[in-house]
Backbone bond lengths (Angstrom), bond angles and torsions (degrees), N, CA, C in turn:
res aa  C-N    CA-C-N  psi(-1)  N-CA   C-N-CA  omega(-1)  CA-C   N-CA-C  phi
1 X - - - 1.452 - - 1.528 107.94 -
2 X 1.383 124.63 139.64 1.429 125.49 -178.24 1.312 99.66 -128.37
3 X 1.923 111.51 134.59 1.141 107.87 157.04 1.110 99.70 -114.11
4 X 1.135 154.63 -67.23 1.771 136.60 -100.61 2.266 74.78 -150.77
5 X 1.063 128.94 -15.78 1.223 127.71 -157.26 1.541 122.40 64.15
6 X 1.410 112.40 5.00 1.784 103.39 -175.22 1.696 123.30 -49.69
7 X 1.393 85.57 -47.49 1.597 75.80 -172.16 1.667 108.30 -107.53
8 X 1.491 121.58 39.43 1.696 117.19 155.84 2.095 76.29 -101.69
9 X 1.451 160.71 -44.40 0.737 134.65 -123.63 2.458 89.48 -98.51
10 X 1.505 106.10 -30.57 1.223 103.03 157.88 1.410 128.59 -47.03
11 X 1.428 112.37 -53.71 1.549 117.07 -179.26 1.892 103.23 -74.63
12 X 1.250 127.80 -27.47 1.165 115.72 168.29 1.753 128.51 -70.85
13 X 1.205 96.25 -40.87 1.493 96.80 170.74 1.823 130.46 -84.23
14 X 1.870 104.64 0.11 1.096 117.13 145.68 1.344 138.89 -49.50
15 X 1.835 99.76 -55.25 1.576 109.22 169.35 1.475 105.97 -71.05
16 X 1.285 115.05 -39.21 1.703 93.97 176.27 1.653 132.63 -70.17
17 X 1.341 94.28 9.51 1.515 93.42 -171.63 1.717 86.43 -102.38
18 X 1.711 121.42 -15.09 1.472 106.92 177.25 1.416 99.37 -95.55
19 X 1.503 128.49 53.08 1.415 116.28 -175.42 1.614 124.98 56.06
20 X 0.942 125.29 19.61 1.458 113.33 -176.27 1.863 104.80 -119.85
21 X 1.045 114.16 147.51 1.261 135.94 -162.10 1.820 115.60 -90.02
22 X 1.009 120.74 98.53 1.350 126.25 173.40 1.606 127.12 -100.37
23 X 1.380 125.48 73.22 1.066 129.17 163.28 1.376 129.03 -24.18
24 X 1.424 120.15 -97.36 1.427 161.83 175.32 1.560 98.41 -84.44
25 X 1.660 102.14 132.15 1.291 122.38 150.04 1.689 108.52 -122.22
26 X 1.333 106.69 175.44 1.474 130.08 -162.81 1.111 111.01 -157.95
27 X 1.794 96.32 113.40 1.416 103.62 169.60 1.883 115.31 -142.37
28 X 1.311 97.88 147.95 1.538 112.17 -146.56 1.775 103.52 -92.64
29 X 1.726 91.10 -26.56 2.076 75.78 -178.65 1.971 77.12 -135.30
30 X 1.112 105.53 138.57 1.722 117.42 173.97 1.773 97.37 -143.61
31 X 1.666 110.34 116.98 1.215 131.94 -168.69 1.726 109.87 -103.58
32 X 1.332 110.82 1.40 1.421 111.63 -178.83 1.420 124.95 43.75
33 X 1.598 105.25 34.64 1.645 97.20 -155.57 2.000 109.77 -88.42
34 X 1.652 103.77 -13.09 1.317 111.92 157.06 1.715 123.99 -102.15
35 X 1.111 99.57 150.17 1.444 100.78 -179.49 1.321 112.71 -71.48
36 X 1.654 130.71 -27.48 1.303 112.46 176.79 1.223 127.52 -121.73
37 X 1.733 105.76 39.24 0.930 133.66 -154.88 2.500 92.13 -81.05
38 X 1.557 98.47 -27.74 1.498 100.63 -179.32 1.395 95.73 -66.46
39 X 1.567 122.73 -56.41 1.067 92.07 -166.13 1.578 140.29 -109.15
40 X 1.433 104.51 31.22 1.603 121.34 135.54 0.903 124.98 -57.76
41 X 1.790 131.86 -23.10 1.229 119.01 168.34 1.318 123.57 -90.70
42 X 1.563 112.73 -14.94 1.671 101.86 163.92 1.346 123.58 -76.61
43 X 1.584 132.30 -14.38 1.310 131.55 149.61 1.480 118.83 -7.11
């Protein structure tokens, strides 16, 4: 479940700090319940 994206953008910038490359994320239920919750995910 995603609200606000905080913590897919923690676990993403984890692997990028071990070199590895994260394009694309995926998420299966998105509730829009913050307003800048879109654009935390283009980060």
């Amino acid at each position: 479940m995603a609200t606000d994206g905080g913590s897919k953008l923690h676990f993403i910038n984890s692997l990028r700090k071990n070199s590895l490359t994260v394009k694309d994320i995926y998420v299966v239920f998105f509730y829009n319940i913050y307003p800048s919750a879109k654009r935390t995910y283009k980060k």
